[in-house]
Structure formats: structure tokens, C-alpha cells
C-alpha positions as CSV (number, residue, x, y, z in Angstrom):
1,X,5.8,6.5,10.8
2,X,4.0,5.6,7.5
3,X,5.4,2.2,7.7
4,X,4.5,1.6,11.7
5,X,1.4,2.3,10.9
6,X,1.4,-0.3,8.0
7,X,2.4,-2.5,10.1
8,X,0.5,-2.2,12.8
9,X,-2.6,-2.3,10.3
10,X,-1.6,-5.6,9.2
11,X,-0.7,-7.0,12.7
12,X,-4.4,-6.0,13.4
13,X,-6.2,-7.6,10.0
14,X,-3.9,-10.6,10.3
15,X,-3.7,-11.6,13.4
16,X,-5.8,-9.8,15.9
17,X,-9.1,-9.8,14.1
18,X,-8.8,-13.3,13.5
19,X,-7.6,-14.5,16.5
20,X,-10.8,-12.7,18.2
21,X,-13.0,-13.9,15.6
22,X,-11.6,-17.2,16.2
23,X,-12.1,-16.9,19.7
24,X,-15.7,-15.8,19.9
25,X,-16.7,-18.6,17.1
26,X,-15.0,-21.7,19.4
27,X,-17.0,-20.2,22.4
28,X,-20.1,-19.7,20.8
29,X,-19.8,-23.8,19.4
30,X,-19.2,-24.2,23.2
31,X,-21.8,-22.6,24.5
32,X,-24.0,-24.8,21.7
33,X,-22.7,-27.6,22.8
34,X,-23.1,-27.1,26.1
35,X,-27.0,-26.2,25.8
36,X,-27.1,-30.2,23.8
37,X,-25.6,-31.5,26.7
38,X,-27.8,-29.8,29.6
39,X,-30.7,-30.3,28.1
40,X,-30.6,-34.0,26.1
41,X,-28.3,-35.6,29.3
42,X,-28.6,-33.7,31.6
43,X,-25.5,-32.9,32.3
44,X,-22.9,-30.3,31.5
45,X,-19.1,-28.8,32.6
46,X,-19.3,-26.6,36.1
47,X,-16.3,-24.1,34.5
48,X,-17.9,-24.4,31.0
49,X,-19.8,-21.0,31.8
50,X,-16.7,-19.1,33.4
51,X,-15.1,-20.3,30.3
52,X,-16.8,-18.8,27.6
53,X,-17.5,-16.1,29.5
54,X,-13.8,-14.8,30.0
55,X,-12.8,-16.4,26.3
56,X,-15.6,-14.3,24.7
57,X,-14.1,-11.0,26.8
58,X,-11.0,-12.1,25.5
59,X,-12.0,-11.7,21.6
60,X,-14.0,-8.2,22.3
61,X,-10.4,-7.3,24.0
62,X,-8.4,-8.3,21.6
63,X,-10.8,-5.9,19.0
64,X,-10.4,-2.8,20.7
65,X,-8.2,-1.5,19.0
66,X,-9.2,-2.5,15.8
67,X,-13.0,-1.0,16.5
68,X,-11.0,2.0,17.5
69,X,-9.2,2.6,14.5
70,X,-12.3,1.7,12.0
71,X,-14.1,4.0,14.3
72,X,-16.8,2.0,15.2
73,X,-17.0,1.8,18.9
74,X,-19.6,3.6,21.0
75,X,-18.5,7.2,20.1
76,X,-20.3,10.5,21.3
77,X,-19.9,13.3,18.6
78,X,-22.8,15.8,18.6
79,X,-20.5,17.9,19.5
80,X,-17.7,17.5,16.9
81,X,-20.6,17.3,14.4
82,X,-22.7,20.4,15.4
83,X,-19.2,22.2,15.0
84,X,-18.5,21.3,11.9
85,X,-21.6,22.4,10.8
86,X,-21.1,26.2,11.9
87,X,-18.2,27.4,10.4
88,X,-14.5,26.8,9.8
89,X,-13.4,28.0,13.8
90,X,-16.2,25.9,15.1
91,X,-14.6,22.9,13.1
92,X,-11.0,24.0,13.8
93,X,-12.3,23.9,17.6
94,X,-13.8,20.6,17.4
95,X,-10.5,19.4,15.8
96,X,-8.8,20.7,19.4
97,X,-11.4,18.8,21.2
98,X,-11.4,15.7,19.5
99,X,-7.7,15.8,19.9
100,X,-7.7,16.1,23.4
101,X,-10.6,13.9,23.9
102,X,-7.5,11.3,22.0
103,X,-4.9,12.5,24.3
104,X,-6.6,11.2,27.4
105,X,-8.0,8.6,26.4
106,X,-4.3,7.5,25.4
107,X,-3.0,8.7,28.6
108,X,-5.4,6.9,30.4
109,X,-5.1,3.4,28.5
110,X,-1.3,3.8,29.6
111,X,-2.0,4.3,33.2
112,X,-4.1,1.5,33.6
113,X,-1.9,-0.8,31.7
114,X,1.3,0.7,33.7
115,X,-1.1,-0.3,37.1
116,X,-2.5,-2.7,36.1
117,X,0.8,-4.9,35.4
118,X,1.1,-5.3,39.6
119,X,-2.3,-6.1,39.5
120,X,-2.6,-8.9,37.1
121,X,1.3,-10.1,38.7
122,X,-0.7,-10.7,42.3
123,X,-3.2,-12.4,39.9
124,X,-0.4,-15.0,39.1
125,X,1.1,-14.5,42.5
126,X,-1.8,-15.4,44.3
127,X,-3.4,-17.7,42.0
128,X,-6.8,-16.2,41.7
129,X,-9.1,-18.6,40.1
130,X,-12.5,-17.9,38.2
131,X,-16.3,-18.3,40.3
132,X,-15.8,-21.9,39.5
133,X,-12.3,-22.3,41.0
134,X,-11.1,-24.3,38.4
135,X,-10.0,-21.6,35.8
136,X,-6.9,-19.4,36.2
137,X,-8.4,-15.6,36.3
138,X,-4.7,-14.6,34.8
139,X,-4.6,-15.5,31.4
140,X,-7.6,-13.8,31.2
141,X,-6.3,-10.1,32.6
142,X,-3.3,-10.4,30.6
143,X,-4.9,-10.4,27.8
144,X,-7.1,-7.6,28.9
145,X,-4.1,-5.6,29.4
146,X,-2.5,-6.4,25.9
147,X,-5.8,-5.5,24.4
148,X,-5.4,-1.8,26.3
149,X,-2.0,-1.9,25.1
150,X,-2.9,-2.1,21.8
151,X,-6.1,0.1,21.9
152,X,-3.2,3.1,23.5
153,X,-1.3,2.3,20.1
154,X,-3.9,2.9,17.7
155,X,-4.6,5.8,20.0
156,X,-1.3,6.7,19.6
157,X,-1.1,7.2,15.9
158,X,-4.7,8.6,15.8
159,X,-3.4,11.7,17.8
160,X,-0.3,11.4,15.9
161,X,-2.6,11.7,12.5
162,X,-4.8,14.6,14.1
163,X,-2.0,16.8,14.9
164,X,-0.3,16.1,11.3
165,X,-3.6,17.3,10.0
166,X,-4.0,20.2,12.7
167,X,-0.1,21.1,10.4
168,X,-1.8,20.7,7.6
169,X,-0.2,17.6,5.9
170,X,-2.2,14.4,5.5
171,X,-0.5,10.7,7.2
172,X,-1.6,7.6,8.0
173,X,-4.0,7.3,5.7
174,X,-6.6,4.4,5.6
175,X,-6.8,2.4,2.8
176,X,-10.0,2.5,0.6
177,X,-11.8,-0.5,1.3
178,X,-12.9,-2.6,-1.1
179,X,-16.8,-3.6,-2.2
180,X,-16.4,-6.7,-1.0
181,X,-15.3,-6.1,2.9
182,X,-18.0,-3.0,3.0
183,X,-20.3,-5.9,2.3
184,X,-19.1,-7.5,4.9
185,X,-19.5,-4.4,7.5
């Protein structure tokens, strides 16, 4: 499992953080671009909005899972936090809690990439197009599904490391980063 999980890190720092990153930089010189043209000519493409609005949703998709793993996604844990505080069964209950809280959020992610499959298949099927018609609205939901497939991976071997820890042995450990990517954060 050790060296899944090494893998899967370096899938997610080689290629998926940079794919998104490269991804939300091309749209953004877009989206420049396109402000120059609409407002020194006069001009600019009808799709170019549709466009960097679905490419953009296609980098914060692809970095779900790695905001997941780095835990630094919109998270709630007053909770977990006020429990730790109180004693050793508060925190052992908090652990339970948090673990479930992974559990269905993993459980989830699958059903909606399991449902969603048909869905984004009627997509293609059907040819749905973006508001300006001239965009295929498929590439885009595809990718939204592979970026809830990978999110329900890293879920995966989070609920795999909580209930390792629950045992009482320490996996999938995190490397220390480095000063110069905390500098970075």
C-alpha cells in the first residue's frame, strides 16, 4: 500500500498539479487577451467566455484531490478540534467521526462517478454543446468525473491511513516538505 500511495503522490505532483496549473495560467492569458481585444478593437470570440469558463473548472477539478490530500479544502472541524481538546475519549471519538465523515464522502464520490458515467455518455450521445453552441459540454464532464475519481482515491487511502492509525500503526506517511515549497504555500 506504501508504494500506491507513492505513486499516486507523484502522479498528483507531476502531472495533475501541473496540468491544472497549466490550465488555469493559459486561461487566465486568455481571458487577458480577450479584455485587449474587446476593449482596443472592439471585438472579441463569442465561445471565448464558455471557454475559459469550463477550462478554468477543469484545473480546480483536476486539484481536488490534491487539495484533499494537503488538507486544504474548505474543511469544518470545530468539532474534531473541540474533542481533542477534552480528553483522550473525546479525541478517540473524533477520530470515529472524522473517519466516517471520510467514508461517505468516499462513498459518495463513487456514486456520483458510477451515475454519472450515463450521464456524461448522453452528453456525447446527444451532443450537448456549451451556452455558446460552439463548445462540446463533454470534454468538460469527463474530466469532472476523473477529477471525482481521483478525489475518491485520495479518499480512499485517507480512510485507509485513519483506520491503520485507529490499530495503532502509522502508514502513508506524508513527506516533510521542504522550506522552499512551504514558501511557496
Amino acid at each position: 500500500m506504501e508504494k500506491a500511495y507513492a505513486i499516486w503522490r507523484a502522479f498528483q505532483e507531476r502531472i495533475l498539479g501541473p496540468a491544472a496549473a497549466v490550465l488555469l495560467f493559459g486561461c487566465t492569458l486568455l481571458a487577458l487577451l480577450e479584455v485587449v481585444r474587446r476593449y482596443t478593437l472592439g471585438q472579441s470570440f463569442y465561445w471565448q467566455q464558455d471557454f475559459v469558463t469550463y477550462v478554468i473548472l477543469s484545473s480546480v477539478f483536476f486539484y481536488f484531490c490534491i487539495a484533499q490530500r494537503n488538507e486544504s479544502h474548505l474543511n469544518v472541524t470545530v468539532f474534531l478540534e473541540l474533542a481533542e481538546a477534552v480528553g483522550p475519549r473525546a479525541r478517540k471519538a473524533a477520530e470515529i467521526v472524522r473517519l466516517a465523515g471520510l467514508t461517505f464522502s468516499f462513498l459518495f464520490l463513487l456514486a456520483v462517478v458510477w451515475w454519472g458515467i450515463p450521464e456524461v455518455m448522453d452528453s456525447q450521445k446527444y451532443d450537448t454543446r456549451t451556452e455558446s453552441l460552439l463548445l462540446p459540454l463533454a470534454p468538460f464532464l469527463w474530466v469532472l468525473l476523473f477529477g471525482f475519481t481521483f478525489m475518491a482515491i485520495q479518499l480512499f487511502f485517507q480512510v485507509y491511513r485513519d483506520i491503520q492509525k485507529m490499530r495503532g500503526r502509522t502508514v502513508l506517511e506524508e513527506p516533510a516538505e521542504d522550506e522552499s515549497k512551504m514558501l511557496l504555500h
